[in-house]
Backbone atoms as SQL, in Angstrom:
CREATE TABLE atoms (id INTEGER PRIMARY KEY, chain TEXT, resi INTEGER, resn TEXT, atom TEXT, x REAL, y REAL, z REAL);
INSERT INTO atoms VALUES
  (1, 'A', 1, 'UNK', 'N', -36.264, -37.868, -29.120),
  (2, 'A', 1, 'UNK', 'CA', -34.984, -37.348, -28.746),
  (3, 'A', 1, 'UNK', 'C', -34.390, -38.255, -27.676),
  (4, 'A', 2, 'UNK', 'N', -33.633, -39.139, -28.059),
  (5, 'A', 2, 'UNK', 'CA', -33.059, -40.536, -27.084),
  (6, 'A', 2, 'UNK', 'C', -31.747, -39.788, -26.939),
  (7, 'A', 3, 'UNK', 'N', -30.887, -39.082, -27.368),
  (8, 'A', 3, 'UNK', 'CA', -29.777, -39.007, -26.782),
  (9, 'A', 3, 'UNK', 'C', -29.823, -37.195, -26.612),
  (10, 'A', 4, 'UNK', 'N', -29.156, -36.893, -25.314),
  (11, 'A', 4, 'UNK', 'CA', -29.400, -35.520, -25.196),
  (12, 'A', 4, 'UNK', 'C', -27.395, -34.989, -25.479),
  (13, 'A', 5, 'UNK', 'N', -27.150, -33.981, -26.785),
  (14, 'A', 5, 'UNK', 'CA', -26.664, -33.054, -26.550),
  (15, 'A', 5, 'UNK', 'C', -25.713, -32.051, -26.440),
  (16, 'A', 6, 'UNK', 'N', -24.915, -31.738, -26.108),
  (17, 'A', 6, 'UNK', 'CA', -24.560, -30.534, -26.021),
  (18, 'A', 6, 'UNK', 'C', -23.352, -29.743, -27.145),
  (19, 'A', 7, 'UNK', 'N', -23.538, -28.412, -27.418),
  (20, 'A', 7, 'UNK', 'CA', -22.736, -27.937, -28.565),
  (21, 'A', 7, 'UNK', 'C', -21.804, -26.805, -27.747),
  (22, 'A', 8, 'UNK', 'N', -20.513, -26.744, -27.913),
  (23, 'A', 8, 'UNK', 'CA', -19.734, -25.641, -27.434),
  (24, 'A', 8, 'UNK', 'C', -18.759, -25.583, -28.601),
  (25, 'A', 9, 'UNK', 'N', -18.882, -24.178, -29.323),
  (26, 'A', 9, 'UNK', 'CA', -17.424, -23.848, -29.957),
  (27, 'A', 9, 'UNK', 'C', -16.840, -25.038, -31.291),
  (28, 'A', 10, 'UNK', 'N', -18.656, -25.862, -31.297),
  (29, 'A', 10, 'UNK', 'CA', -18.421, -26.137, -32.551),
  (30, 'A', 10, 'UNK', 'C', -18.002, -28.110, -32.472),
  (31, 'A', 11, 'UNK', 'N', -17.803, -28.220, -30.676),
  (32, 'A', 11, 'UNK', 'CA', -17.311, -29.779, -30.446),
  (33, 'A', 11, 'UNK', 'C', -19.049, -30.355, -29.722),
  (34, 'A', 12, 'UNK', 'N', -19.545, -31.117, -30.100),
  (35, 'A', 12, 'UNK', 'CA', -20.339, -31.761, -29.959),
  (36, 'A', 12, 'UNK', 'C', -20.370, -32.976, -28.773),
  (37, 'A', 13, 'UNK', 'N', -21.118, -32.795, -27.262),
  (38, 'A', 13, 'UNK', 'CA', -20.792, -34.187, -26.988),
  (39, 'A', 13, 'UNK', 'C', -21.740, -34.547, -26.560),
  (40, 'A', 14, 'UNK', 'N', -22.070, -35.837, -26.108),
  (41, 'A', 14, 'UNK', 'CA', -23.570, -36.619, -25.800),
  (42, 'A', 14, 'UNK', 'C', -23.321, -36.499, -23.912),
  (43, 'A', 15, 'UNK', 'N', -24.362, -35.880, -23.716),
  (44, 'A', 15, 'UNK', 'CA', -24.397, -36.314, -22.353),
  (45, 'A', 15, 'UNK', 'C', -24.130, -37.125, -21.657),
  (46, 'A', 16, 'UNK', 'N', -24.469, -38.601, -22.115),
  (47, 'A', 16, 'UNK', 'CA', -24.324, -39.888, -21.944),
  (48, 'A', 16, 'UNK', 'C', -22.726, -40.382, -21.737),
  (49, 'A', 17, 'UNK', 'N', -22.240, -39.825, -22.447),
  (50, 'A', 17, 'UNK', 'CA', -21.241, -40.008, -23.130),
  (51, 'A', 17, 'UNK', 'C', -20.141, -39.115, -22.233),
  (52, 'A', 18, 'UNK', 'N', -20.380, -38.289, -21.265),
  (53, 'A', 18, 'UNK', 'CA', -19.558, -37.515, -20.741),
  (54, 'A', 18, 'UNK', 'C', -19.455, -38.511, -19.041),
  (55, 'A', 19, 'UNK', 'N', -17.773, -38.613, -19.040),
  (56, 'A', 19, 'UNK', 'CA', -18.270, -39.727, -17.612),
  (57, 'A', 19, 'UNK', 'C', -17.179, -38.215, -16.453),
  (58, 'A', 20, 'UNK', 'N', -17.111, -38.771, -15.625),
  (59, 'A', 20, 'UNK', 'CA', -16.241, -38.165, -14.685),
  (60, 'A', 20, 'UNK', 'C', -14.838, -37.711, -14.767),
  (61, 'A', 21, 'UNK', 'N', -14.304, -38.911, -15.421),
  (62, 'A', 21, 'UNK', 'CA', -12.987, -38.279, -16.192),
  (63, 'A', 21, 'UNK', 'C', -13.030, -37.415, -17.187),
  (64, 'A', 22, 'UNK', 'N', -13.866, -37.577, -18.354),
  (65, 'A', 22, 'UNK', 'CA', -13.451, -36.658, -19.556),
  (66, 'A', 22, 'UNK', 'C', -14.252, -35.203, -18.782),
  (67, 'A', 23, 'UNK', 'N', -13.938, -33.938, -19.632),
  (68, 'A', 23, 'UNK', 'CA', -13.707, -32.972, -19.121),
  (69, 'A', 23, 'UNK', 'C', -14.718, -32.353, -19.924),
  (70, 'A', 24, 'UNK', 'N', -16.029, -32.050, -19.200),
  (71, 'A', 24, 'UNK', 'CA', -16.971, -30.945, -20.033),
  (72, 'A', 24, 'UNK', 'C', -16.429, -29.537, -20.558),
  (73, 'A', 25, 'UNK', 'N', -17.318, -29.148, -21.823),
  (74, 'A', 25, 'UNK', 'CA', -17.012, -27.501, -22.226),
  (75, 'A', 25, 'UNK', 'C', -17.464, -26.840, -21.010),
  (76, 'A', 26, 'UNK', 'N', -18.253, -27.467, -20.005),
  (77, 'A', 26, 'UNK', 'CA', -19.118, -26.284, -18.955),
  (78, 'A', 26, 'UNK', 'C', -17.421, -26.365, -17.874),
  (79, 'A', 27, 'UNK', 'N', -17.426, -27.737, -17.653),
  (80, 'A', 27, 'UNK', 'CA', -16.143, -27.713, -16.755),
  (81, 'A', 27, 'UNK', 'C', -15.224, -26.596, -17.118),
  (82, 'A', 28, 'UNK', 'N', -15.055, -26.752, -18.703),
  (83, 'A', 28, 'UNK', 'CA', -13.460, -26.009, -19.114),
  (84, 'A', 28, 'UNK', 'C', -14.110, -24.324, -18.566),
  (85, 'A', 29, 'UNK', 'N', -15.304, -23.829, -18.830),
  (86, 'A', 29, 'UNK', 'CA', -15.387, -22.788, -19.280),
  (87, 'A', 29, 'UNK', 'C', -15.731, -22.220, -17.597),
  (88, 'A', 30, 'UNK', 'N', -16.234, -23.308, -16.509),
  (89, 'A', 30, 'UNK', 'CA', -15.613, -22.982, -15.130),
  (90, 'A', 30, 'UNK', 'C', -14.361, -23.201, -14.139),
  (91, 'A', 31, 'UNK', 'N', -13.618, -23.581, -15.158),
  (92, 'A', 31, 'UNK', 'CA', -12.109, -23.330, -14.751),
  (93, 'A', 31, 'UNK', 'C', -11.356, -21.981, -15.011),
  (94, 'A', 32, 'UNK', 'N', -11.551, -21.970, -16.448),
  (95, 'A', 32, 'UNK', 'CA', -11.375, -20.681, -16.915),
  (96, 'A', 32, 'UNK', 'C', -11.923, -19.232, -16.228),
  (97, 'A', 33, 'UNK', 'N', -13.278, -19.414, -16.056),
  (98, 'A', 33, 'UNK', 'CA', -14.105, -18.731, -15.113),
  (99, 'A', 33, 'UNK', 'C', -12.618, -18.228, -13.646),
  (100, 'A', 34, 'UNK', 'N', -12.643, -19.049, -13.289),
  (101, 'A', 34, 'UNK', 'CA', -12.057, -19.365, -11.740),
  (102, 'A', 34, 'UNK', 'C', -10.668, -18.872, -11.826),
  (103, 'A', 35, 'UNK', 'N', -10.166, -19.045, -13.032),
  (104, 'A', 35, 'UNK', 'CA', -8.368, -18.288, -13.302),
  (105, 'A', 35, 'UNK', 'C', -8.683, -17.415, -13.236),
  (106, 'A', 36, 'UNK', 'N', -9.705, -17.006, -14.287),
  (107, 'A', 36, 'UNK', 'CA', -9.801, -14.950, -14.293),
  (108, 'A', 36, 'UNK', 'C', -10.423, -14.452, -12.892),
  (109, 'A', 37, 'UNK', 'N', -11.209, -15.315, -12.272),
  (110, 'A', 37, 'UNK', 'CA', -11.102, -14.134, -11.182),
  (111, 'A', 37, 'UNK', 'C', -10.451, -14.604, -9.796),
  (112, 'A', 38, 'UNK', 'N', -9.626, -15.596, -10.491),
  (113, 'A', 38, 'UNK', 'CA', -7.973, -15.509, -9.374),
  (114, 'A', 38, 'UNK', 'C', -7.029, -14.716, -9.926),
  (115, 'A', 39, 'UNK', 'N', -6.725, -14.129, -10.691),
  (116, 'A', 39, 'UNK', 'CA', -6.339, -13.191, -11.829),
  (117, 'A', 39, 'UNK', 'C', -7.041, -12.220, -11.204),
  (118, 'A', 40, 'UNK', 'N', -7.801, -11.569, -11.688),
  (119, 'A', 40, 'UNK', 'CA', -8.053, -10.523, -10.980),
  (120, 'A', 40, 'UNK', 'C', -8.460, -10.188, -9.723),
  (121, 'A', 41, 'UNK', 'N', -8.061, -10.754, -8.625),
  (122, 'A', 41, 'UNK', 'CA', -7.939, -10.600, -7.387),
  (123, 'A', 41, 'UNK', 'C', -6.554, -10.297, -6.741),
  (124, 'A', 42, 'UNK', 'N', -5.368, -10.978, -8.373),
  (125, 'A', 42, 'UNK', 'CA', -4.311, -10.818, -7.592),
  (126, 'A', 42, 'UNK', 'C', -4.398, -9.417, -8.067),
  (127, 'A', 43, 'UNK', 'N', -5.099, -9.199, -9.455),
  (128, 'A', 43, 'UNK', 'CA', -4.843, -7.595, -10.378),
  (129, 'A', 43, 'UNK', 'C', -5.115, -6.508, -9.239),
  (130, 'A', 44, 'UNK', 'N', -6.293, -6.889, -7.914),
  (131, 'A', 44, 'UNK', 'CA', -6.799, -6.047, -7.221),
  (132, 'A', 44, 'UNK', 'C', -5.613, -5.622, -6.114),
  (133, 'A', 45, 'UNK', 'N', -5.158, -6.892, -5.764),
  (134, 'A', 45, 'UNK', 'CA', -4.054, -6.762, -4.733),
  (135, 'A', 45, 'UNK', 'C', -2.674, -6.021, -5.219),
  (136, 'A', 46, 'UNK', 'N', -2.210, -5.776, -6.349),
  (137, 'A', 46, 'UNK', 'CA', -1.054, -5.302, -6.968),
  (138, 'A', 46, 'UNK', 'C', -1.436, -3.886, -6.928),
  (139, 'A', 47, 'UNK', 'N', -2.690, -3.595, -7.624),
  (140, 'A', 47, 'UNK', 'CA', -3.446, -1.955, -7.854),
  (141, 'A', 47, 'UNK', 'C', -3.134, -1.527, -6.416),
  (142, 'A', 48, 'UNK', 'N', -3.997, -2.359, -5.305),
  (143, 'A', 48, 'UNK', 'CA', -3.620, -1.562, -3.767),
  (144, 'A', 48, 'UNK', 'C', -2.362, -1.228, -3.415),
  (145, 'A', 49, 'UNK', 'N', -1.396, -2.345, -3.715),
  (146, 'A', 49, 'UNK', 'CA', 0.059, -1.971, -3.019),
  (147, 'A', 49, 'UNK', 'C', 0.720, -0.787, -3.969),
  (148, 'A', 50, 'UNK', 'N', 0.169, -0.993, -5.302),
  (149, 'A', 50, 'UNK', 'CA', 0.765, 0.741, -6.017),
  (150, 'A', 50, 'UNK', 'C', 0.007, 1.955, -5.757),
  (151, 'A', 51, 'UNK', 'N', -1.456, 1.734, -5.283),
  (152, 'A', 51, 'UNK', 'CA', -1.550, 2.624, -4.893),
  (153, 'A', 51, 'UNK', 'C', -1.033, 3.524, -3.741),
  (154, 'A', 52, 'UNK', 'N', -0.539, 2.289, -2.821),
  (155, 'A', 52, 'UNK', 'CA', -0.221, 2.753, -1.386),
  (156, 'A', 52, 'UNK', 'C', 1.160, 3.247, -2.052),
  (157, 'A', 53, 'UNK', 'N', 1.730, 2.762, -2.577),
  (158, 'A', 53, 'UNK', 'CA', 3.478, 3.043, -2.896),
  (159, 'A', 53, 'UNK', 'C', 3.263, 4.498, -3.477),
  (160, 'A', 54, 'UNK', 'N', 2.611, 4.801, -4.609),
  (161, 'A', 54, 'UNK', 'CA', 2.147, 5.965, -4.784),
  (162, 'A', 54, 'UNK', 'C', 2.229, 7.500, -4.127),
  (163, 'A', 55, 'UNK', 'N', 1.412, 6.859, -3.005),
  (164, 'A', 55, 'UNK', 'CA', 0.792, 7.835, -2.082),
  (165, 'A', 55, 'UNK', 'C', 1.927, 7.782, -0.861),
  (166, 'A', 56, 'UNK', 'N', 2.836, 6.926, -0.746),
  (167, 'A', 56, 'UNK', 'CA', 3.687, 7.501, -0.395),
  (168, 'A', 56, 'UNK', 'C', 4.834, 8.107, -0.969),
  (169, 'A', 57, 'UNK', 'N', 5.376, 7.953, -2.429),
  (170, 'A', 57, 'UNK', 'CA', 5.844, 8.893, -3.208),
  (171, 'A', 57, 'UNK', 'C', 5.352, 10.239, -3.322),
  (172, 'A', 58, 'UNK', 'N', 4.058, 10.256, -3.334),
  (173, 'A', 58, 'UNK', 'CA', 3.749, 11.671, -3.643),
  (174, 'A', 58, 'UNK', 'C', 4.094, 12.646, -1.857),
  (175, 'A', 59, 'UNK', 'N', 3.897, 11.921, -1.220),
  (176, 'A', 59, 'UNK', 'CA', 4.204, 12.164, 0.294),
  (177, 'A', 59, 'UNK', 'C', 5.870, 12.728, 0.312),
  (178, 'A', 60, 'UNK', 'N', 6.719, 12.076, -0.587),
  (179, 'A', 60, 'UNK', 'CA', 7.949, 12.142, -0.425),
  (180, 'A', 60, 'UNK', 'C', 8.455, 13.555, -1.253),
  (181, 'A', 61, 'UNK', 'N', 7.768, 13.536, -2.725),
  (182, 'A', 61, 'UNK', 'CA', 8.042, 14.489, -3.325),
  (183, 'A', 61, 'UNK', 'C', 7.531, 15.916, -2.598),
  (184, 'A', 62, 'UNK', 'N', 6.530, 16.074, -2.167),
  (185, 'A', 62, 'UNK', 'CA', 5.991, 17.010, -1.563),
  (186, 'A', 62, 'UNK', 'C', 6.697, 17.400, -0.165),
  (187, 'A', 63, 'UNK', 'N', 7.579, 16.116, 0.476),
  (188, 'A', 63, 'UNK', 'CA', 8.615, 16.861, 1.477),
  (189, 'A', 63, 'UNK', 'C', 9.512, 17.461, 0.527),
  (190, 'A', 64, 'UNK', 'N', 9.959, 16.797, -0.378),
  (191, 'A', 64, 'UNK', 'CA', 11.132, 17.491, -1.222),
  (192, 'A', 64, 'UNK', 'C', 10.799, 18.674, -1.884),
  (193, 'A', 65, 'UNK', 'N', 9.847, 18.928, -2.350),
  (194, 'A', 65, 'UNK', 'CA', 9.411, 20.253, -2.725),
  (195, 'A', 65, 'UNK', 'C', 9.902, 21.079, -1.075),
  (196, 'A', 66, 'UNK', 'N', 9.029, 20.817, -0.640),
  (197, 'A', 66, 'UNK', 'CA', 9.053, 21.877, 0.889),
  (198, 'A', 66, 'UNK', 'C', 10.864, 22.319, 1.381),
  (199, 'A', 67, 'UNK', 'N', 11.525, 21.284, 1.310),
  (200, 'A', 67, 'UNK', 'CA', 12.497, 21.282, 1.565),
  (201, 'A', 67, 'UNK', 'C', 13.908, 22.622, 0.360),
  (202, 'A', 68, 'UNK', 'N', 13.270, 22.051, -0.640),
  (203, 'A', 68, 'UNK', 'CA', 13.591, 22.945, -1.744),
  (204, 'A', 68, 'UNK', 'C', 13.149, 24.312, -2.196),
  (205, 'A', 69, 'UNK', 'N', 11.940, 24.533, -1.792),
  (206, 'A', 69, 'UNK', 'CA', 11.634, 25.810, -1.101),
  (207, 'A', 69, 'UNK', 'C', 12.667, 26.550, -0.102),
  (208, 'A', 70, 'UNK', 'N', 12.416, 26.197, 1.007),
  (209, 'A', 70, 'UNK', 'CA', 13.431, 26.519, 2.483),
  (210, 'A', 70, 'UNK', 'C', 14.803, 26.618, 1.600),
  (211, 'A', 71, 'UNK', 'N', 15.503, 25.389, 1.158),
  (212, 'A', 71, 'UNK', 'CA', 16.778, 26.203, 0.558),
  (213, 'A', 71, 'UNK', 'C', 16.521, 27.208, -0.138),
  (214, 'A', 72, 'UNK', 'N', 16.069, 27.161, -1.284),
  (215, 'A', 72, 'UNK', 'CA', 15.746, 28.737, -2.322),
  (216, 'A', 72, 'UNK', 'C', 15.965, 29.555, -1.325),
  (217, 'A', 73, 'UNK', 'N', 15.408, 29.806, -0.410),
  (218, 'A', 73, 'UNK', 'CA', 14.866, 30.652, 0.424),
  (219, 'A', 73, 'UNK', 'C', 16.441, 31.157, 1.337),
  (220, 'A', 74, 'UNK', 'N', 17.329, 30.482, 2.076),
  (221, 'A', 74, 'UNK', 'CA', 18.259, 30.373, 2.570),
  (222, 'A', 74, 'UNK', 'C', 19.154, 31.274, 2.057),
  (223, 'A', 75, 'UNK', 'N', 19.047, 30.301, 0.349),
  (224, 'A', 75, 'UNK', 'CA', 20.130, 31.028, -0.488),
  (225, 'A', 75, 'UNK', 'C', 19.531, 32.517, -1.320),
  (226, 'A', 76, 'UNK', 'N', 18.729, 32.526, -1.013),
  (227, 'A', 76, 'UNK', 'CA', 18.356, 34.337, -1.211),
  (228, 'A', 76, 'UNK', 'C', 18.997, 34.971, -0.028),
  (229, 'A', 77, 'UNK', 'N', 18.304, 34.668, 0.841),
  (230, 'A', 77, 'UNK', 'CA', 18.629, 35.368, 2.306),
  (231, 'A', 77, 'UNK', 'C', 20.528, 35.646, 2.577),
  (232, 'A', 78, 'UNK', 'N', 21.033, 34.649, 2.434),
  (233, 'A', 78, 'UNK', 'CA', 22.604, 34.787, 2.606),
  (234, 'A', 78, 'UNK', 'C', 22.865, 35.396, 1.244),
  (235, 'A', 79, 'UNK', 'N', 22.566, 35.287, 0.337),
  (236, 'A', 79, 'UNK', 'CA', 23.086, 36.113, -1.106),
  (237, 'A', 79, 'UNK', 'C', 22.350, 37.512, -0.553),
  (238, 'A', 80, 'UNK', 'N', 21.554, 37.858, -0.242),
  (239, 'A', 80, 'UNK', 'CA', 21.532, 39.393, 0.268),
  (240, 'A', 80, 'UNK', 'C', 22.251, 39.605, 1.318),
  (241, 'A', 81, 'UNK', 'N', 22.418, 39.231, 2.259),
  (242, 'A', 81, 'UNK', 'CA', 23.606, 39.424, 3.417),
  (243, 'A', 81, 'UNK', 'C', 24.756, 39.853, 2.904),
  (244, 'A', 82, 'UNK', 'N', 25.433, 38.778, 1.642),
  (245, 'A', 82, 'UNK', 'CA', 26.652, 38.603, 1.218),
  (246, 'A', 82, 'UNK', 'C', 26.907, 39.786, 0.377),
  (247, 'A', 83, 'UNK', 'N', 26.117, 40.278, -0.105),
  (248, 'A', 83, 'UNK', 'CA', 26.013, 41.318, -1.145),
  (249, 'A', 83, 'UNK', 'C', 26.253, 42.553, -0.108),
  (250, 'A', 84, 'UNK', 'N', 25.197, 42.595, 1.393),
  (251, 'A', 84, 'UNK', 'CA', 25.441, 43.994, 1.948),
  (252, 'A', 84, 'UNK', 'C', 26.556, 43.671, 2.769),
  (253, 'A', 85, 'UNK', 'N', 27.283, 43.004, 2.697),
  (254, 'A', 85, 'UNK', 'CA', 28.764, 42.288, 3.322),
  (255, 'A', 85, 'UNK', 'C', 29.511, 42.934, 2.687),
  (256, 'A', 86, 'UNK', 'N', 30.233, 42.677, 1.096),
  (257, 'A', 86, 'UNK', 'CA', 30.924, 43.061, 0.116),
  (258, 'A', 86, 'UNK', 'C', 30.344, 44.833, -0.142),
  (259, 'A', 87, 'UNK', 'N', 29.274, 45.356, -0.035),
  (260, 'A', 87, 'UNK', 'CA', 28.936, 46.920, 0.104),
  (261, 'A', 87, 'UNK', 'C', 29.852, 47.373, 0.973),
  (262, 'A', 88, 'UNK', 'N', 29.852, 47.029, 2.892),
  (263, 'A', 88, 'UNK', 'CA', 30.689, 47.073, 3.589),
  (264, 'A', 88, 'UNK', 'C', 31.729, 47.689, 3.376),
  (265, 'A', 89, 'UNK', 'N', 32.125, 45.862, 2.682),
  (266, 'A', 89, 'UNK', 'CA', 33.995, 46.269, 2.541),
  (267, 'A', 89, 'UNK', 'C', 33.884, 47.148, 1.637),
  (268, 'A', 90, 'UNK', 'N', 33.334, 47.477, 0.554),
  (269, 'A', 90, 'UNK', 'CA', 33.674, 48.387, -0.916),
  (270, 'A', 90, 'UNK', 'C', 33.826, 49.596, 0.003),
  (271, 'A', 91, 'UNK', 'N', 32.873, 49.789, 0.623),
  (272, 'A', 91, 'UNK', 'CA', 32.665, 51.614, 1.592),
  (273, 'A', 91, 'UNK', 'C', 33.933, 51.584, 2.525),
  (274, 'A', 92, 'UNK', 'N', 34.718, 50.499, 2.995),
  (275, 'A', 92, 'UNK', 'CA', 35.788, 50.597, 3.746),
  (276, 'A', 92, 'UNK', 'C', 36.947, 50.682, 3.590),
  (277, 'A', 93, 'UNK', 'N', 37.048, 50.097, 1.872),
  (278, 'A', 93, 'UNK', 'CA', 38.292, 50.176, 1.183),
  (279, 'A', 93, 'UNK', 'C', 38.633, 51.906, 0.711);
């Protein structure tokens, strides 16, 4: 065995034969390597900032609920007032 080698994906190259410039399957397949998990580091950093955005939406809706409560609430309260208001006048007319 005088010449050593290597098979990737079907392209064949000689060890020997691979100098500094040309570009190994191991090279390609640790570049590739290195995108995906610069890729998913940014995937990690995007997930955090929606999560945070999230969690302050849900923060927001939940004042707005509260808030929408208290009105309901308002407008019961003055619609019974208004009602024994108009009794009033009916008994005065």
């Amino acid at each position: 065995m005088d010449d050593e080698n290597t098979t990737f994906q079907g392209a064949t190259i000689a060890m020997e034969e691979a100098t500094a410039e040309q570009e190994t399957p191991f090279d390609r397949l640790e570049s590739r390597i290195d995108t995906l998990i610069e890729k998913y580091e940014q995937l990690v950093g995007v997930h955090s900032q929606c999560e945070e955005k999230m969690a302050g939406q849900e923060a927001r809706i939940q004042e707005l609920e509260s808030q929408l409560g208290n009105s309901e609430q308002q407008r019961s309260e003055i619609r019974t007032r208004l009602d024994a208001l108009i009794d009033k006048l009916g008994r005065f007319a």
